[in-house]
N, C-alpha and C positions, 0 to 999 in steps of 0.2 A: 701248702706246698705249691711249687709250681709246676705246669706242668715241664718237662725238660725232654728234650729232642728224640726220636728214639733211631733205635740200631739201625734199620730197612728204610731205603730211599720211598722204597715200595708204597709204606704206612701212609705217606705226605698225602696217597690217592686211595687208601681203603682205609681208614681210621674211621669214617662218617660213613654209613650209624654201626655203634658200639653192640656187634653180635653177641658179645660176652652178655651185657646188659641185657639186650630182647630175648636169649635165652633163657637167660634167669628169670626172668619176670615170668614170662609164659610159660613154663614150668612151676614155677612157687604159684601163683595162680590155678593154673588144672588142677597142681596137689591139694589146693586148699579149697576149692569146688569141691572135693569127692573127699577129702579130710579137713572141714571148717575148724574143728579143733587147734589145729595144726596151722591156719593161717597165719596168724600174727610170726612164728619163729619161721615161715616157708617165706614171707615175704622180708623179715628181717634178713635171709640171708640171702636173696636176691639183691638187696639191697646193698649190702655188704661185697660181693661180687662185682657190683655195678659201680660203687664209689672206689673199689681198688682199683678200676683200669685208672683213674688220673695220677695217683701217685707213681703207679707203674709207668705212667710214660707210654700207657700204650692209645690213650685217647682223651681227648678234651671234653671239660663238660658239657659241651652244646653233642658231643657224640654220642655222652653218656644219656645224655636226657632224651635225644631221640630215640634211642636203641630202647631204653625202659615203654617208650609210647609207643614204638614200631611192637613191642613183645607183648605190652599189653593189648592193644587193637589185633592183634593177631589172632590171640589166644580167644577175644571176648567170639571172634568171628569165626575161629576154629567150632566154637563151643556152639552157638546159634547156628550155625550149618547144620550139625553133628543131630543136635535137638529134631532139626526140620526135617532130616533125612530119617532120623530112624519114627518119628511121629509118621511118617508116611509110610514105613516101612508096617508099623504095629495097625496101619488101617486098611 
């Protein structure tokens, strides 16, 4: 499909990067950190959220692919903060 123009003049300046996408990821991510079981169907359905913005018209894949690497970097650096704080915290 392609992608096709959408409703908001607005979009033409906040479609890049795809929040919809960096949320998902960084979310399916933390859940599947603290529920590994669970990874493969948390990131399936990231995934699934992230490749709907194109057909919906609401972002292009170059928006899409950022936003998944804006959520993933986010989250690994959410997570390695979080680590450092409370290791200092337990000494």
């Amino acid at each position: 499909m392609k992608p096709r123009k959408g409703r908001s003049r607005s979009k033409e300046e906040t479609s890049f990067p795809s929040g919809h996408s960096a949320g998902a990821v960084a979310v399916a991510q933390a859940f599947a950190r603290e529920l590994p079981e669970y990874r493969g169907a948390a990131l399936a359905g990231a995934g699934f959220i992230a490749v709907a913005q194109v057909p919906r018209g609401a972002h292009y894949p170059t928006d899409v692919a950022a936003g998944l690497a804006i959520g993933w970097l986010s989250e690994v650096a959410v997570d390695r903060a979080a680590r450092l704080l409370l290791a200092d915290y337990r000494n």
